[in-house]
N, C-alpha and C positions, 0 to 999 in steps of 0.2 A: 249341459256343462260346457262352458268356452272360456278358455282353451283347456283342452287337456293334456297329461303329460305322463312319459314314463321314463326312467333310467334306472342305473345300473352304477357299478364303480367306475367305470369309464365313460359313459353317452348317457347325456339328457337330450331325450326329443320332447317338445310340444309343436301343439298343432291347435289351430285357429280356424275357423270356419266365417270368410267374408262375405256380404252378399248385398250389394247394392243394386238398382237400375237393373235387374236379371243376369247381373254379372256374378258369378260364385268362385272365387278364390278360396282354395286351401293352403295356407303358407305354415309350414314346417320350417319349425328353428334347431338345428344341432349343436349341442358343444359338448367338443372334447374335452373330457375333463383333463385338468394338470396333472400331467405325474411327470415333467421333466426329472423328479429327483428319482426316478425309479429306471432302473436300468432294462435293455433288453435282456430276455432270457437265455438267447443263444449267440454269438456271437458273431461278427458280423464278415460273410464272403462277399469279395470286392474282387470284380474284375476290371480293370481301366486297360481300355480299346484307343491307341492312341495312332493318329492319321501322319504317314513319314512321309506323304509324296514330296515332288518336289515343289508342289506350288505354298509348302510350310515353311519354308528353309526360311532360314533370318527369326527376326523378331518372335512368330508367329509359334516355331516349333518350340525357341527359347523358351519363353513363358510357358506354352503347355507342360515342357518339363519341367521345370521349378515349381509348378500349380499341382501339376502327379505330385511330386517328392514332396509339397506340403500337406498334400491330401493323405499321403504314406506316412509321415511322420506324424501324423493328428491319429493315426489307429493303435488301437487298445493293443495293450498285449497279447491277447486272445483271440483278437483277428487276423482275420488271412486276405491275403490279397495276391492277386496273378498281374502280369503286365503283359500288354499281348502290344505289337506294331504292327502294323500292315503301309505296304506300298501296292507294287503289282504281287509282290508275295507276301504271304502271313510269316510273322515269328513269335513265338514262346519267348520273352525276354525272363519271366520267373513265371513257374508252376504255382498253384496255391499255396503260400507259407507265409509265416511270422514276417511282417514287414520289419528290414532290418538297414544296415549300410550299406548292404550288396545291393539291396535293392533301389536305392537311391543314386547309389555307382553305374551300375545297370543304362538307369532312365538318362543319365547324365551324357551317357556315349551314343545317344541316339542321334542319330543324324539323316540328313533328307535322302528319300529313292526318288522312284519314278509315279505309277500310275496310280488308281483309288482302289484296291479291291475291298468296299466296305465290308459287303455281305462274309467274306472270308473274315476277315478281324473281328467282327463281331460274331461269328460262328466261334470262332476260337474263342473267343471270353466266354460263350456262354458254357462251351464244352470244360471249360475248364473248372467249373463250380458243379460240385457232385449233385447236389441234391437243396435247390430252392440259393438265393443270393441276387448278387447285382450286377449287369454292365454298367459302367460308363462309357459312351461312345463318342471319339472326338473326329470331327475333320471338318477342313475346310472347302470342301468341292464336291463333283457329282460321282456317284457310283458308275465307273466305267469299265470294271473288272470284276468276274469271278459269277455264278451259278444266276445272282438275280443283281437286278441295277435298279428295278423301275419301284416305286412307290408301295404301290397295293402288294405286289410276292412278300417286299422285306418287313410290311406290317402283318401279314399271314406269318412269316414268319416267327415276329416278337408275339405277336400273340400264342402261339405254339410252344416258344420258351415258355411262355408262361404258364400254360394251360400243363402241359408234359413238366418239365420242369422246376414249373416254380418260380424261375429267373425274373427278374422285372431290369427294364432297361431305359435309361434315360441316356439322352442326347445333348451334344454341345455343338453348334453350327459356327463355323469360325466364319466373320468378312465375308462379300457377297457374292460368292458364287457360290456357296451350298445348294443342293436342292431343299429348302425350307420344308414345301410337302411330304415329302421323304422321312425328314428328320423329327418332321414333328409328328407324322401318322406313326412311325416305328416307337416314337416316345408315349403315346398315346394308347396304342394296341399292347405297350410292354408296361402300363401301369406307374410308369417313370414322368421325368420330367423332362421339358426342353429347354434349351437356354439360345437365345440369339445372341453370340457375341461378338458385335460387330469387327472391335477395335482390339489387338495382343492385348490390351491391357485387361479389357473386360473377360480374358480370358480366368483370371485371377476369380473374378468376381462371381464365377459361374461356379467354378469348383468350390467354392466355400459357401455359395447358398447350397448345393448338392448336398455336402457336408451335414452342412445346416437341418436339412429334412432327412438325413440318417440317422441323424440323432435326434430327433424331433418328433416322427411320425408317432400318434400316438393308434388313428384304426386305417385301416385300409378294406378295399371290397366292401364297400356299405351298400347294400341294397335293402330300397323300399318298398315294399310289394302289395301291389289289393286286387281284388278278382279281376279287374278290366283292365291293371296296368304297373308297371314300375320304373325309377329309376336309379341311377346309381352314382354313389360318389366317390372317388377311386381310390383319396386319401384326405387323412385331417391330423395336422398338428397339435400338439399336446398346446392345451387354451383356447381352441380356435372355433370361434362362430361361424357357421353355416347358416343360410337361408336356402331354403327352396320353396320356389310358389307351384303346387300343380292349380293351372286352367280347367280342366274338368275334375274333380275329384270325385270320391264316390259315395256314395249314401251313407247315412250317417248312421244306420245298423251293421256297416261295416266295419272293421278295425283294420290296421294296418299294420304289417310285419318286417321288421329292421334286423335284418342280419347283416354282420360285419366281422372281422378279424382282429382283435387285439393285436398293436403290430408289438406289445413289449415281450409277449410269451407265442403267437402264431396261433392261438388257443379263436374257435370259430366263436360265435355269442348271437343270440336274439332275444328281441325286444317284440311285447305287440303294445300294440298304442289305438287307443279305443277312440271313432270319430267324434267330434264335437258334435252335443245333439242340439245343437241350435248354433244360429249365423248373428251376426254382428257387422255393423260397418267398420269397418279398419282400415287406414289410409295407411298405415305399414304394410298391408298384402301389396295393394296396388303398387306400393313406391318398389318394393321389393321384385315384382312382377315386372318395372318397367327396366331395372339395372340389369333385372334377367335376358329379358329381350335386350339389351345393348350389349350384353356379354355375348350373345349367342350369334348377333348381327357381326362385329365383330369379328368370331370366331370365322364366319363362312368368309371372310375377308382373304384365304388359303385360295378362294378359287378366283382370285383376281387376275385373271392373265390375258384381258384385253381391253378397247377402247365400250366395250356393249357392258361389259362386264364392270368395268367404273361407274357406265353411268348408272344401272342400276342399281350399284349399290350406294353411289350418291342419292336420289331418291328415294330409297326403303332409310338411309340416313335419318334425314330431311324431317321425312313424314314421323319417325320414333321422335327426334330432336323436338315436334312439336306437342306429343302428345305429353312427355317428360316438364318441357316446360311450363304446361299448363296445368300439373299434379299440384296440391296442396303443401307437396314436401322439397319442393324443385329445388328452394334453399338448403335445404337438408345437406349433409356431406355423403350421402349415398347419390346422390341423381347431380348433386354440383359436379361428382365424379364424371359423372357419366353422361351430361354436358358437356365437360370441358373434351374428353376423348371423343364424344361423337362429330365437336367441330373440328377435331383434327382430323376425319376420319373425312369428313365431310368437305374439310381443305383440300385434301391429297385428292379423294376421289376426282371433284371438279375443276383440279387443273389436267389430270388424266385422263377425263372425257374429254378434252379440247385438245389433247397431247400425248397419246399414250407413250411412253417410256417405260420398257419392260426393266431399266434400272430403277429409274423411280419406284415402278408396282411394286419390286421387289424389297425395299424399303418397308415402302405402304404395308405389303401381306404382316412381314415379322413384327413391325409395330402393333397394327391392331389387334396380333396374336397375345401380343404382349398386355395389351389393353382389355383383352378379352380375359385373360386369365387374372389380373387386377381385381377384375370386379366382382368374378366368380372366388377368386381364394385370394386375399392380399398377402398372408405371411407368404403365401408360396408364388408369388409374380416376379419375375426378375424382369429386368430391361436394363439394356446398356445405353439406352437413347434415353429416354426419359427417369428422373427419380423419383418412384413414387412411394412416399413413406407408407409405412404400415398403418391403415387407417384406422381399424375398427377399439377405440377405450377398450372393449371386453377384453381383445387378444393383448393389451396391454397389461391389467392386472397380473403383475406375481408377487404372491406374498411373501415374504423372508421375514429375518429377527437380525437383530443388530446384536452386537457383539464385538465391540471397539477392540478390545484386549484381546478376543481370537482372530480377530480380523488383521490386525496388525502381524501376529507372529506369523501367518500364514502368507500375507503380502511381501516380507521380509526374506522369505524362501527366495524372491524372485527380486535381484538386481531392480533398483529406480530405475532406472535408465531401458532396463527393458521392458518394465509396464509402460515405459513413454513411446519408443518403439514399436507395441504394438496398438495403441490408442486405447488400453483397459484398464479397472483398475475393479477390486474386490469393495464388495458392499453387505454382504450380510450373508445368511444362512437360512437355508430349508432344509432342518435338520442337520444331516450331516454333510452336503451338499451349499461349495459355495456358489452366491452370485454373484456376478462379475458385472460391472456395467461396461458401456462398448458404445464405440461409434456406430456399430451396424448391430441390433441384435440377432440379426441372421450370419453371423461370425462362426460359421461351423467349423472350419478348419482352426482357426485361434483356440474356442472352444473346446475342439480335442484337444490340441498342442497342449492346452495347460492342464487338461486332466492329465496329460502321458510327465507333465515338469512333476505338477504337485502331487500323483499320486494319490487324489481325490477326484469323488463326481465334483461337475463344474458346468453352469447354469448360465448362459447370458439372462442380464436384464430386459426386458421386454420392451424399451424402449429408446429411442437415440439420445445422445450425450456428445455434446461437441468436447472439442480438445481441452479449451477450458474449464470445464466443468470436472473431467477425470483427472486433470494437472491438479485441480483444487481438491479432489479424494486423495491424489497418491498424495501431495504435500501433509496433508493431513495423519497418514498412512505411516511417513516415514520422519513427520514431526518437523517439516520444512516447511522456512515460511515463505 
């Protein structure tokens, strides 16, 4: 039988068995099943780590705190949240509690110090969440203060929260002197996310995709397991399609075993999923196989930090660019993907071999990070350099019911003028849960804000909507013509 398949109320996996020219591809497909309208079971600890040196002051600090207060003001009544600042020293600005207008008064008085003691400010958030919750960790520079500064200690570290604790930690790199590697092995090892925010403004943009995947996450800790080998994918948004190709897979008397964590109740789950006893030619393994490798190519783009070091990864470039272009599916919008990012990858590397620039590289690495995490998870890629829509139709579908006459009374709660202010406007229902359409569906911060206005779960749409199109709902909405 090919493919075969198993699920559950949350996770559909099949699996595919390819085999051409002695080539044997197993590609496994995951999707998360929707349950946007279903809430977590526990409520959500939030600690926001926020960087006062003095290389913040002006624009940069500005915005981080209006981005906190918007992030503070999008949480439930039920959640708790800490605010921790560090410069050369740590402070408590609030202990775990009801986010309220102390706390936003609080964020508001913050102003710039001196040095970076990362390690200490994120020590402090994590100590401050009793048992399992979140960091967010902001700053703009290198760790120069406090117990560890270097890379590898503060990913042993996040991994430690996590492993003892529970904690999982995501990172925000402001403008270009972060340490990148740092930021992004600590986001990595702590089961979170990273954001490259080049520009104050993208500052904005980072905290509401955060948002976004807090209320979004539908499993986490998914591992795949068969006698010779496994591996794992860390999270998956409620709708969201996954591929993975394994290269060697294993005999087909074998079954394979999918454990993961439900992230709406913390409840653990397993799947076994029986190998397909026969192969097929499939030109979706291979294309899927080839995005894999440009994701992965990519990824190692972290260890960019010379003139040897561009060129070869100009060359391993090069050599994928050629295999990709000559697949069956090259046109496809999976590999056109991953064409277009590999010639950029491919741009930067080979003026770097002729010119190194450790400002340039440093560009280079966050980009292709950024590029790398694209192709591997689209809801969840941010970039402040490039915009890359949400690509995949699947993670598009959400079904709703229309309902003009509740729709209206409930749109009517909320001032015209400030559905046009925040670019949204109400579209229908899942169940008791409204959808909102949006210029970004990754709108987490808005999203909370208006479940905490209306006092309802609240859903963005799945897909983008320019200005005119939402102008032409609310008129509609509020019977303006």
């Amino acid at each position: 039988m090919n493919p075969t398949r198993t699920s559950n109320d949350h996770l559909i996996v099949e699996a595919l068995l390819h085999e051409e020219n002695e080539e044997r591809l197993l590609l496994l497909r995951f999707e998360a099943i929707d349950r946007s309208d279903v809430d977590p079971a526990t409520p959500l600890q939030l600690a926001l780590v926020i960087d006062r040196s003095g290389s913040m002051s002006g624009e940069k600090l500005d915005i981080a705190k209006q981005s906190a207060i918007d992030m503070v003001q999008s949480l439930a009544e039920n959640d708790r949240v800490g605010i921790v600042i560090y410069d050369d020293e740590v402070e408590v600005l609030q202990s775990l509690a009801e986010a309220s207008e102390e706390t936003e008064r609080l964020l508001r008085r913050v102003h710039p110090g001196g040095m970076t003691n990362l390690h200490g400010g994120w020590l402090q958030g994590v100590q401050l969440l009793p048992g399992g919750g979140h960091v967010v960790l902001l700053s703009d520079g290198l760790a120069n203060r406090g117990r560890f500064t270097d890379a590898a200690s503060l990913a042993l570290e996040a991994e430690r929260a996590l492993r003892d604790r529970g904690v999982t930690t995501s990172t925000i790199g402001i403008g270009t002197d972060y340490d990148e590697r740092l930021m992004t092995q600590m986001a990595q090892a702590g089961r979170g996310a990273h954001y490259f925010a080049r520009t104050a403004a993208s500052i904005r943009q980072a905290f509401t995709h955060e948002r976004f995947l807090m209320l979004s996450t539908a499993i986490t800790d998914l591992e795949v397991v068969w006698r010779e080998g496994s591996f794992e994918i860390p999270r998956m948004v409620d709708g969201e399609v996954r591929h993975r190709v394994v290269a060697s897979p294993p005999d087909c008397a074998q079954s394979l075993e999918i454990r993961y964590t439900d992230a709406k109740t913390g409840d653990r789950h397993s799947l076994t999923l029986s190998m397909p006893d026969e192969s097929t030619v499939e030109p979706r393994a291979t294309e899927h196989l080839l995005a894999q490798q440009a994701s992965e190519l990519m990824g190692r783009s972290l260890d960019l930090h010379s003139q040897e070091a561009a060129m070869a990864l100009n060359e391993e470039a090069k050599a994928l660019r050629e295999r990709i272009a000559a697949h069956p599916q090259a046109d496809g919008e999976l590999l056109r993907d991953s064409l277009r990012m590999l010639d950029q990858l491919i741009e930067e590397t080979e003026h770097l071999s002729y010119q190194y620039s450790e400002e340039e590289a440093h560009f280079s690495r966050r980009r292709a990070y950024s590029r790398a995490m694209f192709l591997l998870s689209s809801p969840m890629a941010f970039s402040s350099e490039e915009e890359y829509d949400l690509r995949s139709s699947e993670y598009f579908d959400l079904d709703y019911d229309d309902d003009p006459e509740r729709l209206k009374e409930i749109a009517q709660r909320v001032p015209y003028e400030e559905w046009l202010r925040i670019t949204a406007a109400p579209v229908g229902f899942r169940g008791n849960t409204l959808v909102v359409a949006t210029s970004d569906p990754r709108s987490g911060i808005l999203v909370g804000q208006l479940r905490r206005q209306l006092g309802m779960r609240v859903v963005a749409e799945r897909r983008f909507r320019d200005e005119a199109e939402i102008l032409s709902l609310l008129n509609t909405l509020f019977d303006r013509s």
